[in-house]
C-alpha positions in Angstrom: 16.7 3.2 -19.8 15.1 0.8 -17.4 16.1 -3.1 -17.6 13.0 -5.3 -16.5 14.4 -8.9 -15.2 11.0 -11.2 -15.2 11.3 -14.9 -14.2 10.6 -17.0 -16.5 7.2 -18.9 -16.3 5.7 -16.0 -13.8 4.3 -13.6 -16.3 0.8 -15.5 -16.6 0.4 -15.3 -12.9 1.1 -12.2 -12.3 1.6 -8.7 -15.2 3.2 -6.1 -13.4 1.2 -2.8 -14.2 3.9 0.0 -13.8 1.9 2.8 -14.5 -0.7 2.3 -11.9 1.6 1.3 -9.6 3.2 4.8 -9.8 -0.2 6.6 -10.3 -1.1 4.4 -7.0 2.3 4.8 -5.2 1.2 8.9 -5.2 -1.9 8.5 -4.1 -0.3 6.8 -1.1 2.3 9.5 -0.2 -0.9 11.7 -1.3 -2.4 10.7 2.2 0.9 12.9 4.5 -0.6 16.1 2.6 -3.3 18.1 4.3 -6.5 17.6 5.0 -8.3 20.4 3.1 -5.8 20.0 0.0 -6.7 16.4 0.0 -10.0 17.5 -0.2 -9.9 19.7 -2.6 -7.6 18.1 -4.9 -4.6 19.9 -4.8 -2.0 18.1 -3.2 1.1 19.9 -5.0 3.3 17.5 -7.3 0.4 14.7 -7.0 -2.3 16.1 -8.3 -0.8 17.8 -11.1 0.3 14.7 -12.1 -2.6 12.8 -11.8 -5.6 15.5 -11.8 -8.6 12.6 -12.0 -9.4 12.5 -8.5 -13.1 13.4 -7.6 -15.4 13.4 -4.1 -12.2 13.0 -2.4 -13.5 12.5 1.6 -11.0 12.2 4.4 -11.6 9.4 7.3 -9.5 9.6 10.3 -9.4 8.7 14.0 -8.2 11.4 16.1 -7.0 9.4 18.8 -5.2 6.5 16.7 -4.0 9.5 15.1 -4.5 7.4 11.7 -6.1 8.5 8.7 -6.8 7.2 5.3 -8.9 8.5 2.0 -10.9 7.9 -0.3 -11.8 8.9 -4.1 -13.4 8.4 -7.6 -10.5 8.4 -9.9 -12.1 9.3 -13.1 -9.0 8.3 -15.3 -8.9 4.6 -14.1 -13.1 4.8 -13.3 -11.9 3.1 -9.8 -12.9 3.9 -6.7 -9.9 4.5 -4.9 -8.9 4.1 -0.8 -5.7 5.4 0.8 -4.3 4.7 4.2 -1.8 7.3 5.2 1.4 5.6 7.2 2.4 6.6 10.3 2.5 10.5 11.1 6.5 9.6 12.8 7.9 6.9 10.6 11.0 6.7 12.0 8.8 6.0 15.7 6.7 3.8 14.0 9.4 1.3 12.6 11.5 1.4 15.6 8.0 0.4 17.8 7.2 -2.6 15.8 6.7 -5.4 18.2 5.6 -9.3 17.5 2.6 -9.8 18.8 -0.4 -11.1 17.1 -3.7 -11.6 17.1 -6.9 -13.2 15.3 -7.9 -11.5 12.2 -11.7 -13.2 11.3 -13.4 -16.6 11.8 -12.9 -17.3 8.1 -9.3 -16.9 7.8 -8.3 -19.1 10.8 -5.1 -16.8 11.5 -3.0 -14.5 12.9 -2.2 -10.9 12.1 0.0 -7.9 13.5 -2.3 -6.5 17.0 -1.2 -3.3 15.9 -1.4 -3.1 12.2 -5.4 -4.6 13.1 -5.9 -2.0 15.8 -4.6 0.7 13.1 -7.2 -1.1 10.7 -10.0 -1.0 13.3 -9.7 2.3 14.2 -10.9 3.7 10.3 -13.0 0.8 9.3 -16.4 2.3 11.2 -15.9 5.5 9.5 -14.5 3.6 6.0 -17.7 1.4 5.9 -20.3 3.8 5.4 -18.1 6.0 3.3 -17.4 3.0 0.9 -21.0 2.0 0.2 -21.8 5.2 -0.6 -19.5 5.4 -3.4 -20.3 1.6 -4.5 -23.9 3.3 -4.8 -22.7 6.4 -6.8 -20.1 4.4 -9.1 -22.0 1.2 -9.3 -19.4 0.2 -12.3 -16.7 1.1 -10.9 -12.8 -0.9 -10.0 -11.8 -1.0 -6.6 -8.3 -0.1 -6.4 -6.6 0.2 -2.4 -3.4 1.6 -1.6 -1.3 2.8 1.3 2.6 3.5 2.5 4.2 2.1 5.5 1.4 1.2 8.3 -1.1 2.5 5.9 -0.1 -0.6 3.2 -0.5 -3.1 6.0 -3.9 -1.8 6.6 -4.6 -1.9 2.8 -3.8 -5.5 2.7 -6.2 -5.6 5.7 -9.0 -3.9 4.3 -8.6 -5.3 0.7 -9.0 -8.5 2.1 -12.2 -8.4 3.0 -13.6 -6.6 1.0 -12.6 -9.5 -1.7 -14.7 -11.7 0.9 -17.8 -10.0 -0.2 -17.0 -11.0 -3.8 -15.1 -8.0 -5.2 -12.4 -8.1 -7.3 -9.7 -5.7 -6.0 -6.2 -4.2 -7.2 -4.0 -3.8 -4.3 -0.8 -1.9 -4.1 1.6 -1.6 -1.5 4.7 0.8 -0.7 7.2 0.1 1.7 4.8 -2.2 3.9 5.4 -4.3 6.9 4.8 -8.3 7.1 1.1 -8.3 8.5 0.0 -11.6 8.9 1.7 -15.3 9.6 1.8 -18.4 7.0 -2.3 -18.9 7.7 -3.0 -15.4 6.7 -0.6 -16.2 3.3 -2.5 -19.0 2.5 -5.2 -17.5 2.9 -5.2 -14.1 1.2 -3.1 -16.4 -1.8 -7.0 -17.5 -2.7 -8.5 -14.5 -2.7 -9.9 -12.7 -5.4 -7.1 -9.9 -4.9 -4.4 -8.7 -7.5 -1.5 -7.2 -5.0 1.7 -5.6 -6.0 3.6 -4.9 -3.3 6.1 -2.7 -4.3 9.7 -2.5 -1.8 12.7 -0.2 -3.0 16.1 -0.7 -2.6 17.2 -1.6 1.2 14.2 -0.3 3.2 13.9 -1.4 6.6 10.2 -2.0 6.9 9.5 -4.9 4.7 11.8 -6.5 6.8 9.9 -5.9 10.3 8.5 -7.9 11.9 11.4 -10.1 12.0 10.2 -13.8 9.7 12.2 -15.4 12.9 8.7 -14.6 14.4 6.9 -16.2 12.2 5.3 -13.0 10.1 5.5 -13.8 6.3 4.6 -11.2 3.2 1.9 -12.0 0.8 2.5 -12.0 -3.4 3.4 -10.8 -5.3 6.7 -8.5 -4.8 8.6 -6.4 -7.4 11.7 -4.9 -5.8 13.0 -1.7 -7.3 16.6 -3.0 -6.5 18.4 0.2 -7.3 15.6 2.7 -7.0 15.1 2.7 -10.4 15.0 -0.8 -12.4 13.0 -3.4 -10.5 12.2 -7.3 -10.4 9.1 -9.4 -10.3 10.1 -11.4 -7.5 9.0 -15.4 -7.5 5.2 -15.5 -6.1 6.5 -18.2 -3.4 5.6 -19.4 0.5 8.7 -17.5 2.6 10.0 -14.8 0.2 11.8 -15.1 -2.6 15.4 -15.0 -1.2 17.0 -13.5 -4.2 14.5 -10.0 -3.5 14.2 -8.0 -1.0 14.5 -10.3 1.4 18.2 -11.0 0.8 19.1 -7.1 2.1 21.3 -7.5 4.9 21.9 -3.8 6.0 18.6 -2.3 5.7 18.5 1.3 6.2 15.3 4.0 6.9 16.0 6.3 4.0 14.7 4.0 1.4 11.6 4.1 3.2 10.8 7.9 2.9 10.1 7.6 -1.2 9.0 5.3 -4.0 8.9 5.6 -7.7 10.2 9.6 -7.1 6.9 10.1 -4.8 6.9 11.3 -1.3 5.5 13.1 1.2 7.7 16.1 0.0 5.4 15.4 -3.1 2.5 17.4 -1.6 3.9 20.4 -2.6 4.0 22.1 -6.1 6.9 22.1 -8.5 8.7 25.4 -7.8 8.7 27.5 -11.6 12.5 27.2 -11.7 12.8 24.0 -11.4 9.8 23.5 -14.6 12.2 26.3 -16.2 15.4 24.2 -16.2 
C-alpha cells in the first residue's frame, strides 16, 4: 500500500497525476528501444501496457547521436514528444561539466551548453514534425517527456513551445539541473504543468553541482524509497527535505522509474505472466 505525504497548503498549486506520470515515465524509457519497434508500436513491456500510441515518427541526429519521438496517444488524445537520454548514461553523468550559455532573448538566462546543444541538434527535424501533427490533431494536449539528457531537453523544448501560447504537461525522469535562478523564474511563469519525477538516491538530479549556480524548476515529487513518494515544496533552491538532501547519491537509481526501463522494451517472458 502506498503512503502519499502532501504538504499542506500545496495541493491547489500543484495535483500530482500519478497515472500519467507512469504512463509518461514509459514512454520515456520507450525512446532506448529500437527504431523500427518504436515505429511500429511494439516496444515490448511499453506498449502492452499502454497500446494508444499512433503515427509514431522517430527524429534523431546521427552525429549528436540523440534522438527523441513523437506520437498521437489516442488514450489521453495528446500529442506526445519523447527525448531519449543519453545512449551511455553512465558516460553521460560522469561528463557533465558547468558551463553555460544563453538560452533566448526573452528569458534573459542561462542554460546547460550541452543540454542546449543536445536540444538544438533535434529541434530542426522536431519543428516540422510537430506542426504537422498540430495540423492533424488540431484538439489535441501536448504532453513532453524524456529520461536523463532527454528530460533536460524536454524542459527545453516545452518551454517554448508554452511561449507560442500552449498549454503543456511536462514530465521528467531522473533529469539534470538545466538552467540557473533566471531560467527558474522564468519557466515558474510559464504556462507549463511539470512534474519532475527523481527516485530514491539518483545521482543526476544532483549534477550540475547548485555550488555552480544550476537550480531545478517545480514542481518535484521524490519517490523516496522507490515506491511511496512526496510532493516536494514548489520553492526557489530546492526543497531541502527532497531529493536534494541525498548525500551518497548512487547511478543505479538512475537506470529505472516507476518499474520502467530500458529493459522495458522487451516483452513479458510467458512464465513470468504464468506465475
Amino acid at each position: 500500500m502506498k503512503y502519499l505525504v502532501i504538504l499542506l497548503g500545496l495541493v491547489a498549486a500543484f495535483e500530482y497525476d500519478e497515472s500519467l506520470a507512469h504512463q509518461l515515465t514509459a514512454f520515456s524509457f520507450g525512446a532506448y528501444c529500437d527504431i523500427n519497434d518504436l515505429i511500429n508500436w511494439n516496444a515490448g513491456q511499453i506498449s502492452e501496457q499502454y497500446p494508444h500510441l499512433t503515427n509514431v515518427q522517430v527524429f534523431e541526429n546521427n552525429e549528436m547521436k540523440t534522438r527523441g519521438y513523437i506520437a498521437y496517444n489516442s488514450m489521453t488524445q495528446a500529442i506526445t514528444v519523447v527525448f531519449r537520454g543519453s545512449e551511455n548514461i553512465k558516460n553521460f553523468i560522469a561528463d557533465i561539466d558547468t558551463k553555460k550559455t544563453e538560452f533566448n532573448s526573452v528569458c534573459k538566462c542561462q542554460v546547460h551548453e550541452g543540454f542546449l546543444a543536445a536540444y538544438k541538434s533535434l529541434k530542426i527535424y522536431l519543428d516540422d514534425l510537430f506542426a504537422g501533427y498540430r495540423v492533424k490533431y488540431p484538439y489535441a494536449k501536448f504532453h513532453v517527456t524524456g529520461h536523463s539528457l532527454g528530460g533536460a531537453m524536454a524542459t527545453l523544448f516545452a518551454s517554448e513551445l508554452s511561449m507560442t501560447g500552449l498549454k503543456v504537461i511536462l514530465v521528467t525522469v531522473g533529469s539534470p539541473r538545466v538552467g540557473d535562478s533566471n531560467f527558474y523564474d522564468w519557466f515558474s511563469k510559464l504556462k507549463v504543468t511539470h512534474t519532475r519525477l527523481t527516485n530514491k538516491k539518483d545521482i543526476a538530479p544532483h549534477l550540475p553541482p547548485f555550488r555552480f549556480s544550476f537550480e531545478h524548476v517545480n514542481t518535484e515529487v521524490w519517490y523516496y524509497d522507490g515506491i511511496n513518494y512526496i510532493i516536494c515544496q514548489e520553492v526557489k533552491g530546492e526543497d531541502q527535505s527532497c531529493s536534494v538532501s541525498v548525500t551518497l547519491t548512487n547511478l543505479n537509481d538512475h537506470h529505472s522509474y516507476l518499474g520502467w526501463s530500458s529493459n522495458s522494451c522487451n516483452s513479458v517472458p510467458v512464465k513470468e505472466i504464468l506465475e
